[in-house]
VEXFIBA-345762 format. One record per residue: residue in one letter; x, y, z of N, C-alpha, C, CB in turn. Coordinates in pm, whole numbers, plus 50000, padded with zeros to 5 digits. Glycine has a CB too. Layout:
N
{A {X Y Z} {X Y Z} {X Y Z} {X Y Z}} ...
END
This chain:
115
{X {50085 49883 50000} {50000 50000 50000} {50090 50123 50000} {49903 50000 50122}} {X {50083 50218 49886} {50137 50332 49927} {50148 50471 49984} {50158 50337 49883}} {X {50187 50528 50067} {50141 50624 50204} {50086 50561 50280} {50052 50736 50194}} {X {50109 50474 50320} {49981 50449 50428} {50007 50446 50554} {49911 50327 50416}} {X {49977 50523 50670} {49987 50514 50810} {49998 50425 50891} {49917 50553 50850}} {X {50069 50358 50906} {50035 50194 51029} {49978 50234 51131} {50174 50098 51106}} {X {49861 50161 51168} {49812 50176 51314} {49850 50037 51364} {49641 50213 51333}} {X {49931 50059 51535} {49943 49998 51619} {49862 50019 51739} {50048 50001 51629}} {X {49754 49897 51750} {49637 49921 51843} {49657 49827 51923} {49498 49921 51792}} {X {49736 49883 52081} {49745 49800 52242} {49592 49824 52296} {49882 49885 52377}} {X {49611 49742 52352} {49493 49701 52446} {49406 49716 52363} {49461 49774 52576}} {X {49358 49648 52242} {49266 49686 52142} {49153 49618 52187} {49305 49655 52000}} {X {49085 49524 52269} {48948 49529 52295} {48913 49399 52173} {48874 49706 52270}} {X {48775 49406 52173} {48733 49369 51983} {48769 49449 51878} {48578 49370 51943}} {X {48859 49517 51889} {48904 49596 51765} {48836 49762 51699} {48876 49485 51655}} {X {48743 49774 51808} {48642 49916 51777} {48792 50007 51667} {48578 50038 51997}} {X {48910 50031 51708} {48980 50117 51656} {49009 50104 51546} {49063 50137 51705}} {X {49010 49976 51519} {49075 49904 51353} {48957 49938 51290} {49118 49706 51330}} {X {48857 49916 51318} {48742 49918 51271} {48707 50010 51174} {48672 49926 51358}} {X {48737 50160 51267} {48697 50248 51284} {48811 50336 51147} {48691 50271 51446}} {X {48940 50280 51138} {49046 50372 51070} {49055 50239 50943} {49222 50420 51186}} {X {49030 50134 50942} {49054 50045 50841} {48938 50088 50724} {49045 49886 50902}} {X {48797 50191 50752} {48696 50209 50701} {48694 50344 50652} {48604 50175 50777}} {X {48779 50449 50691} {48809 50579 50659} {48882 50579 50502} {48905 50639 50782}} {X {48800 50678 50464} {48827 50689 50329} {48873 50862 50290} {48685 50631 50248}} {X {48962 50912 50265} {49013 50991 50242} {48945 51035 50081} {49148 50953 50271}} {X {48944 51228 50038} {48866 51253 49938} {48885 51209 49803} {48858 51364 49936}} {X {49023 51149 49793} {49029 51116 49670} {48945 50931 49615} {49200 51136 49653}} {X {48934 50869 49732} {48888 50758 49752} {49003 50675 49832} {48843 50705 49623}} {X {49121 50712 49850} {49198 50588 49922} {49181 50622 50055} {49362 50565 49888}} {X {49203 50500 50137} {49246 50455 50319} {49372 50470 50290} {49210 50279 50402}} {X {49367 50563 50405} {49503 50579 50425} {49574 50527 50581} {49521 50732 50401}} {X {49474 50447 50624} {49546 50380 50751} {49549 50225 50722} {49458 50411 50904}} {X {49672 50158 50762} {49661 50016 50749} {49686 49943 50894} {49767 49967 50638}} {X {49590 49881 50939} {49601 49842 51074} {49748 49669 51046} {49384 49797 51143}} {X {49844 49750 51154} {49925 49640 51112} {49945 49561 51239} {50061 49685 51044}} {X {49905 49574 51362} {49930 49530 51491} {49826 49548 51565} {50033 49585 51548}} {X {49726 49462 51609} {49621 49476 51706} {49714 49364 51831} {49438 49414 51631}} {X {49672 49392 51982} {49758 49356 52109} {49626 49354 52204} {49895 49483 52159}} {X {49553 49196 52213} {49428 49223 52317} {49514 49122 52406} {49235 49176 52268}} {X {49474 49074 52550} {49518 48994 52665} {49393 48936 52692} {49583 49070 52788}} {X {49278 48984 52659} {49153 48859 52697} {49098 48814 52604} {49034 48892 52775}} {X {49102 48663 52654} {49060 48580 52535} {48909 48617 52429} {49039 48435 52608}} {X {48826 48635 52474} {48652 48625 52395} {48715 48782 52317} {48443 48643 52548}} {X {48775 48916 52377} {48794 49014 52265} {48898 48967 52185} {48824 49154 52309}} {X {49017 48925 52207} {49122 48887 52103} {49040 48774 51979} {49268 48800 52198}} {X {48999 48650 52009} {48922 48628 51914} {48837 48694 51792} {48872 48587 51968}} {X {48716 48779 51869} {48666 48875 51832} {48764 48994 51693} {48636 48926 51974}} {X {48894 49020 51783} {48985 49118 51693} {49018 49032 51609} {49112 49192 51751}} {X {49047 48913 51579} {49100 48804 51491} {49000 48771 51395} {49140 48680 51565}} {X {48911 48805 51451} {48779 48732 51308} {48780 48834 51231} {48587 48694 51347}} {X {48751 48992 51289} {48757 49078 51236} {48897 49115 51144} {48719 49148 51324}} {X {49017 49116 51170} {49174 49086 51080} {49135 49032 50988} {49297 48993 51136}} {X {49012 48895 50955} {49011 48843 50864} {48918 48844 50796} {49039 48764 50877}} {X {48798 48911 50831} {48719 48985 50704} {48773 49087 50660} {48588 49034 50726}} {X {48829 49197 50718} {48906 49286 50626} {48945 49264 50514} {48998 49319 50664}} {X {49011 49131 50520} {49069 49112 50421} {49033 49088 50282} {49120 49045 50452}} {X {48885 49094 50322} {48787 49058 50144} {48705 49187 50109} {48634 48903 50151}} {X {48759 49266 50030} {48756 49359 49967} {48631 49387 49875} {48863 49352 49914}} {X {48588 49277 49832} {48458 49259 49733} {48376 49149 49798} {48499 49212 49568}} {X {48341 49232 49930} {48257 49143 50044} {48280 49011 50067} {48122 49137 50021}} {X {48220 48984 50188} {48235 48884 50269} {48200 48711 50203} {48141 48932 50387}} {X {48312 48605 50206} {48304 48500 50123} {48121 48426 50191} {48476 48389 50146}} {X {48092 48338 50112} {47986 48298 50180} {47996 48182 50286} {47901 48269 50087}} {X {48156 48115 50287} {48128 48031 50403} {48190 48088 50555} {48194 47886 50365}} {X {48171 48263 50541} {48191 48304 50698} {47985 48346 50711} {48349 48495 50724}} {X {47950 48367 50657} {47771 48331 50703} {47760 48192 50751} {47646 48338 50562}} {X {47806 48113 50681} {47804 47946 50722} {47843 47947 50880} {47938 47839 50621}} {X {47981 47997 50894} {48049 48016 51031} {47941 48059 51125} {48169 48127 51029}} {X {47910 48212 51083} {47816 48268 51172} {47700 48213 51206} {47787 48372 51136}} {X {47662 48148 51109} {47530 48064 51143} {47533 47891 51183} {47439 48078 51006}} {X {47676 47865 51250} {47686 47783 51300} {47718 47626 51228} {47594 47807 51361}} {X {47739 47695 51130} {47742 47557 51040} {47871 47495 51005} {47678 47580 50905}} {X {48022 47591 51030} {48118 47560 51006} {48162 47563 51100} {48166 47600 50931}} {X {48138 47453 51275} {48206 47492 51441} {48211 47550 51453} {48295 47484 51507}} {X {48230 47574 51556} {48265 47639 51708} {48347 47767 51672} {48368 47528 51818}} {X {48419 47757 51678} {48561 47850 51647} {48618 47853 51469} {48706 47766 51753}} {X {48654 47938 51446} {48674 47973 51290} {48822 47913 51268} {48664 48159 51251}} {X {48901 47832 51366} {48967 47710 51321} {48922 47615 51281} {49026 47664 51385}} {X {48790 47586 51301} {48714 47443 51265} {48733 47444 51117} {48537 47431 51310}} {X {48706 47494 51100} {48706 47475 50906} {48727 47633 50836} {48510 47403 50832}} {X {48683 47756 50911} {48653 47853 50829} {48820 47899 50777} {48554 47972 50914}} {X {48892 47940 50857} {49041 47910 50873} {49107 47849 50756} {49064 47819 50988}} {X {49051 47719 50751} {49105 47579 50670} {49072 47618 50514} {49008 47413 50724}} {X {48994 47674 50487} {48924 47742 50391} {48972 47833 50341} {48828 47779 50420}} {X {49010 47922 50394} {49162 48057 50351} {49241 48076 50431} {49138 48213 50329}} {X {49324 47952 50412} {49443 47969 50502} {49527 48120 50499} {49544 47852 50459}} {X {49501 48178 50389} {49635 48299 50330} {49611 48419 50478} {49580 48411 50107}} {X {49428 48455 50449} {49357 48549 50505} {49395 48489 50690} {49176 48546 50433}} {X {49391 48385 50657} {49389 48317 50819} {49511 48335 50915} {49377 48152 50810}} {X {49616 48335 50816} {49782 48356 50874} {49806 48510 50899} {49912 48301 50748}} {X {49734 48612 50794} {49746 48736 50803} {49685 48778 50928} {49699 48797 50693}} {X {49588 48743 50976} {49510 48799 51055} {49581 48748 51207} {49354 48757 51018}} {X {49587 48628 51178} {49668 48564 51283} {49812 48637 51338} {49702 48427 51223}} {X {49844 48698 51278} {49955 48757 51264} {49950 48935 51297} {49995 48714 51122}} {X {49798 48962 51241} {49787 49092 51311} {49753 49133 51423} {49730 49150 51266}} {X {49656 49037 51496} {49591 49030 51575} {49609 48910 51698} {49494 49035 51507}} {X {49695 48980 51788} {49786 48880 51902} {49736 48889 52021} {49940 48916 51928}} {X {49673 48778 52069} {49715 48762 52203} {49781 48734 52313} {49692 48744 52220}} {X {49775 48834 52412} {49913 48912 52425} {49931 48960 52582} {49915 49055 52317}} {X {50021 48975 52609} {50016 49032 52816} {50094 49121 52745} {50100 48924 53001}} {X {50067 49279 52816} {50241 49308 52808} {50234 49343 52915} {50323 49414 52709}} {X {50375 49363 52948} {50408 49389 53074} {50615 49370 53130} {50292 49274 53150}} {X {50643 49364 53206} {50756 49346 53226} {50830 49282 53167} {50766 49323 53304}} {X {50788 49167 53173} {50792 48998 53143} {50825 49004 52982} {50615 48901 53180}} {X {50738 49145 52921} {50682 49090 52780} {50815 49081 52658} {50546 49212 52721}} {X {50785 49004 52552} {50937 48976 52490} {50869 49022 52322} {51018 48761 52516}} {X {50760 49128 52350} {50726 49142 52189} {50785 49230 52124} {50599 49171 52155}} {X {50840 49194 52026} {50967 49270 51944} {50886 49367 51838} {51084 49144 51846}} {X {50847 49481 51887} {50740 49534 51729} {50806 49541 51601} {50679 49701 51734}} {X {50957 49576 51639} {50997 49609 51497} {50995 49451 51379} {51175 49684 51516}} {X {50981 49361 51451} {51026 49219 51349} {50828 49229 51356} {51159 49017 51450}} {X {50707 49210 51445} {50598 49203 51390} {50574 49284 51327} {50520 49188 51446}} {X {50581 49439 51303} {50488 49463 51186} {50560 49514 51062} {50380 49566 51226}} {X {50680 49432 51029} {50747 49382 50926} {50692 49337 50807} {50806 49298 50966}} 
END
């Protein structure tokens, strides 16, 4: 993408922020923010930020087997199959969207994630 702003979103929640700047459209027609690092620590929102990493990623709307997902037809969790299904979208998101402590302890290197 060219110009584009990285947003790095800590303590991101379900992602309200990505949401919110991944959907902004500047006057000529481009986004000019690319969410490259979402950082949640509780499990049900980090999920949440992870499903969301991976609809982003379909540009000419949503495939039809994440309705399947949503409506229960592809398990539990969007490893069951939905995942298995676009692996590409699945690694990206996986990758944007970490769960995560930080804190003293913490050993997350930003400059090698949002590489």
């Amino acid at each position: 993408m060219e110009n584009y702003i990285p947003v790095i979103d800590l303590f991101a929640g379900p992602g309200g922020l990505a949401e919110g700047t991944s959907t902004f459209v500047v006057p000529d027609g481009r986004k000019p923010f690319d969410i490259t690092l979402s950082v949640e620590k509780e499990i049900s929102a980090w999920r949440t930020l992870r499903l969301r990493a991976f609809t982003r990623q379909f540009k000419d709307g949503l495939p039809p087997e994440y309705y399947g997902y949503i409506a229960g037809k592809l398990g539990n969790s969007p490893e069951d199959e939905l995942f298995k299904i676009y692996p590409t979208q699945a690694d990206k998101a996986n990758k944007e969207a970490l769960q995560f402590t930080l804190g003293d302890d913490c050993n997350l290197d930003l400059d090698v994630l949002i590489k």
